[in-house]
N, C-alpha and C positions, 0 to 999 in steps of 0.2 A: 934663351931669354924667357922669362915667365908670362904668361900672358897679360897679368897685371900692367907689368913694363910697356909690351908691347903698347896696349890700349892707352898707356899716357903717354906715351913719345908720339902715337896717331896723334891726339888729343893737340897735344904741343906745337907740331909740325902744321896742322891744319890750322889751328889757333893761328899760327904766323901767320901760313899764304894766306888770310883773309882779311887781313889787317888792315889791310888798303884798301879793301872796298867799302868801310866802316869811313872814311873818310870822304864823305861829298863835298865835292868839289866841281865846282863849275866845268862842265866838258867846253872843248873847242874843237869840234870833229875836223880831220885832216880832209884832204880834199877825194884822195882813197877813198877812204872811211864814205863819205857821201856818194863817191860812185859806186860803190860797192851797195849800199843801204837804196840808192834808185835800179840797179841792176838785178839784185838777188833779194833782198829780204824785204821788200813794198813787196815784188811779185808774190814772194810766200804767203805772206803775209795775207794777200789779199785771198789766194789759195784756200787756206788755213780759216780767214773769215769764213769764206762761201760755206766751205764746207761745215762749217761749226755752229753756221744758221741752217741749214738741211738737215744738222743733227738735233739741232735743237727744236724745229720742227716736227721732227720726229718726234721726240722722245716729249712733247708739249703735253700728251695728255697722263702720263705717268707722270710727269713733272706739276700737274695741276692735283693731281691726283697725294700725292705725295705733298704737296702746299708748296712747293720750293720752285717757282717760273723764275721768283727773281734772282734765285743764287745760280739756277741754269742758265738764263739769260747773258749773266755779268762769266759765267765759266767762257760758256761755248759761243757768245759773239761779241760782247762788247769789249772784253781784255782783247781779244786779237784784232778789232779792231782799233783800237786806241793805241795799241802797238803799232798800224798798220799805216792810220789817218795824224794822228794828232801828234807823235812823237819827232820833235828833230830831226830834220834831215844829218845821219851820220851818228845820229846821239845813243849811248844806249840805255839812258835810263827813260821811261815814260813820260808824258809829260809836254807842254809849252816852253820852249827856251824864253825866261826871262828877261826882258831889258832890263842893263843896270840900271842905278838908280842916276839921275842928274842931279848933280850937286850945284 
């Protein structure tokens, strides 16, 4: 098979499996799914925080240095916190679970 071929059946194949995540859709985490997310991935997570604010403390005067605190910032402690604190119990996208609306 030529490699041409090859690189668009990749192309094709991964185009499908992704097709569904292009579809948001309201989650409704299983009850798994929640034991799983207070058991394993809050602790990581919180982990992952610490560590990503010591790194960032670190790396603070290179980072001031360079003009860029606030895209370090949002790297190394606020995305793994808001992954950690404000997401869904169970969910995996980012974020506040919205109330429907009342009609």
């Amino acid at each position: 098979m030529k490699p041409s071929r090859r690189l668009l059946l990749w192309v094709l194949l991964l185009g499908w499996v992704a097709t569904p995540a292009w579809a948001a859709e309201e989650e409704e985490p299983s009850a798994m799914a929640m034991t799983g997310d207070v058991l394993v991935a809050r602790p990581v997570g919180l982990v992952i925080t610490t560590l990503g604010a010591a790194a960032f403390i670190v790396s603070l005067p290179f980072s001031a240095a360079g003009g860029n605190v606030s895209e370090a910032a949002d790297t190394l402690v606020v995305g793994p916190a808001r992954e950690t604190f404000v997401r869904c119990l169970g969910c995996r996208s980012a974020g506040r679970r919205q109330a429907p609306p009342s009609e």
